[in-house]
N, C-alpha and C positions, 0 to 999 in steps of 0.2 A: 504494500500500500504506500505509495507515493514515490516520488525519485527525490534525488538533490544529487548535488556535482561531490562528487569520493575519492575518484584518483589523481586528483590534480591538474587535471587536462580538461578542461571548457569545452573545446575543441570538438570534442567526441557525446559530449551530452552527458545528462543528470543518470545516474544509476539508481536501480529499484534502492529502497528504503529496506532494511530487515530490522524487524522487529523482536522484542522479548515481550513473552503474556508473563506479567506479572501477580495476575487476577483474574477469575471467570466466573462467571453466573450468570448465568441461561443465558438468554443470547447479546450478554455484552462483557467486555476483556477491557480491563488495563494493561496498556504495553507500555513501553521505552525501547527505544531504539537500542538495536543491537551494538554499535557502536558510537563513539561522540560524532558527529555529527556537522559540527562548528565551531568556532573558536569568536567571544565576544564578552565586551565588558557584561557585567550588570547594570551598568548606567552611565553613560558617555558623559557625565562630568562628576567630578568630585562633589558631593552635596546628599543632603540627608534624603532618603528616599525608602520607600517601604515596599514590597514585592508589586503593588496595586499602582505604583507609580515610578515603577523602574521602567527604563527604554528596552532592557530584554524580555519585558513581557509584551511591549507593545511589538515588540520585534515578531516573537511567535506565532503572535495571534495574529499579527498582518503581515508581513513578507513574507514570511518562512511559511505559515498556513496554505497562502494565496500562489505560491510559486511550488511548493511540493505536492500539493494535492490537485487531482480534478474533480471538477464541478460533483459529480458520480459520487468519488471517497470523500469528499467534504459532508454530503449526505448522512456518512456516518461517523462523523468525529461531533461527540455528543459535548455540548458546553455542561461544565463541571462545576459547581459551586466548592469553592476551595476554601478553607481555613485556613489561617495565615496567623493568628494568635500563637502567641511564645513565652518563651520569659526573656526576653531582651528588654533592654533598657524603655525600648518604642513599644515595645507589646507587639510585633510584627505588621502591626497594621489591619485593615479593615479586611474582610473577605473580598475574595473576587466569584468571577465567573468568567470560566477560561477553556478554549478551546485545546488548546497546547500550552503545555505549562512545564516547571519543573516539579518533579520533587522535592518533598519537603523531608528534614530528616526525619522527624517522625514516620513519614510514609517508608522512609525508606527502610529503617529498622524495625518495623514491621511486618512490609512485605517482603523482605529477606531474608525475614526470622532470624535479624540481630539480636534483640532484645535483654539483655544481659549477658551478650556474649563480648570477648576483648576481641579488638583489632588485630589483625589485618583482618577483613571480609573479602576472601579472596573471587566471591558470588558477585559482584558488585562490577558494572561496567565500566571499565578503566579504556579499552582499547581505542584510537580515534582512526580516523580514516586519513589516506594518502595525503587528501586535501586538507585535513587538520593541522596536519604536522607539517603542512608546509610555511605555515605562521612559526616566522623565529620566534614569535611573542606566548608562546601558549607554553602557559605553565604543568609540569609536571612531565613535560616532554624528556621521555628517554632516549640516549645515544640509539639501541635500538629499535627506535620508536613501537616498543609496545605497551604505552600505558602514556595517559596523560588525565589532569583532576579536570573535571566540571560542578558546575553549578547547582544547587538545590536552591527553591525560597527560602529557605528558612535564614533570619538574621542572626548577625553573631550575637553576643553577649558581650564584648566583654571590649566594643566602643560605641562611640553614640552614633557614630556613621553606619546605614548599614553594609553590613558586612556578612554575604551568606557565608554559607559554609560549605567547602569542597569537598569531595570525594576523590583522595589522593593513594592511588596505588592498593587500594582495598579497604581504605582508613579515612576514617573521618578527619577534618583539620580544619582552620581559620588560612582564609587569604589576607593577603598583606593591605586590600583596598579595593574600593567599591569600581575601580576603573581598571584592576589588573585583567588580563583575558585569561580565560579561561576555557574548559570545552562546554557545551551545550548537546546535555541530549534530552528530547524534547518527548516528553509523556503525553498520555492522552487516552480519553473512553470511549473506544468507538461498538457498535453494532455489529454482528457478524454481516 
C-alpha cells in the first residue's frame, strides 16, 4: 500500500511501501512501515511546539499522505483520534486526529510488548532505506548503514522545548533538539 522514492535514485520512480501489522481486529490493522522511510526535523524552527503543532505532523498528513497514496488506498487510511497527554513539562499537548502519525512511546511499548522489559528492543524498526541514508544529517546513521533512530510524538521531559523521543538502535533515548533530523516512519489504521 502506497510507494515513496527508497533507493536513492528519483530517476526510476517511488517503490511499493512495506509494511509491519502491528495490531488486528476484524477488518482493520495498525501498521508502521517496515522501514524509516525519511529523514526530517520535528519542527523547522527552534520554538516550543506540541505534536498538534509541529511541521512533521503537518508534513504527514499533507505531502507524504497526498504523494504516497492513491485516491483508492486513501479510502482506507482511517483518521485516528490520538492522545498526546504525558508527563512533560507541557503535558504533550491537546489531542489530534490524524491520518499518518507517529508513534507515541507508550504505543510503542505496548505494542511491542516492552513493558517492563530493559533495552535494547531488538523488535523495534531501526532499519532506513537507500534514500535515508543518503542524508549526511540523519542521526543514528551507521558506517554500515543498518540502523538509524526516528521519531515518536511523544515529548521529552526533561526540557521545556519539545523534544520527542527517538528510537535509537532498539533503545529508547532523548535527541539533542526539536530541529535535529531524524528518521520518520509513519503509522497508520487503515481497513483491509
Amino acid at each position: 500500500m502506497g510507494t515513496y522514492e527508497q533507493d536513492g535514485n528519483p530517476g526510476n520512480g517511488a517503490k511499493p511501501i512495506e509494511w509491519d501489522v502491528l495490531y488486528e481486529k476484524d477488518d482493520m490493522m495498525l501498521v508502521i512501515s517496515h522501514l524509516v522511510l525519511d529523514c526530517r526535523q520535528i519542527n523547522d524552527e527552534f520554538t516550543d511546539v506540541t505534536w498538534e503543532t509541529c511541521t512533521l505532523r503537518k508534513w504527514m498528513n499533507n505531502d507524504f499522505y497526498n504523494s504516497a497514496f492513491s485516491e483508492d488506498e486513501k479510502n482506507h487510511i482511517q483518521l485516528v483520534k490520538l492522545s498526546n497527554i504525558n508527563d512533560s513539562p507541557t503535558g504533550g499537548g491537546r489531542d489530534t486526529q490524524d491520518r499518518v502519525f507517529c508513534l507515541s512511546v507508550d504505543e510503542i511499548e505496548c505494542l511491542y510488548g516492552l513493558i517492563g522489559k530493559s533495552s535494547p528492543f531488538p523488535d523495534l524498526v531501526s532499519e532506513g532505506t537507500r534514500y535515508v541514508y543518503g542524508y549526511s544529517s540523519v542521526y543514528g546513521y551507521s558506517a554500515g548503514g543498518d540502523h538509524c533512530n526516528w521519531w515518536t510524538r511523544t515529548e521529552g521531559q526533561w526540557e521545556k522545548n519539545y523534544v520527542p523521543i527517538d528510537v535509537f538502535h532498539g533503545a529508547i533515548g532523548f535527541p539533542e533538539q526539536v530541529t535535529d533530523f531524524y528518521g520518520i516512519c509513519p503509522a497508520m489504521l487503515i481497513t483491509k
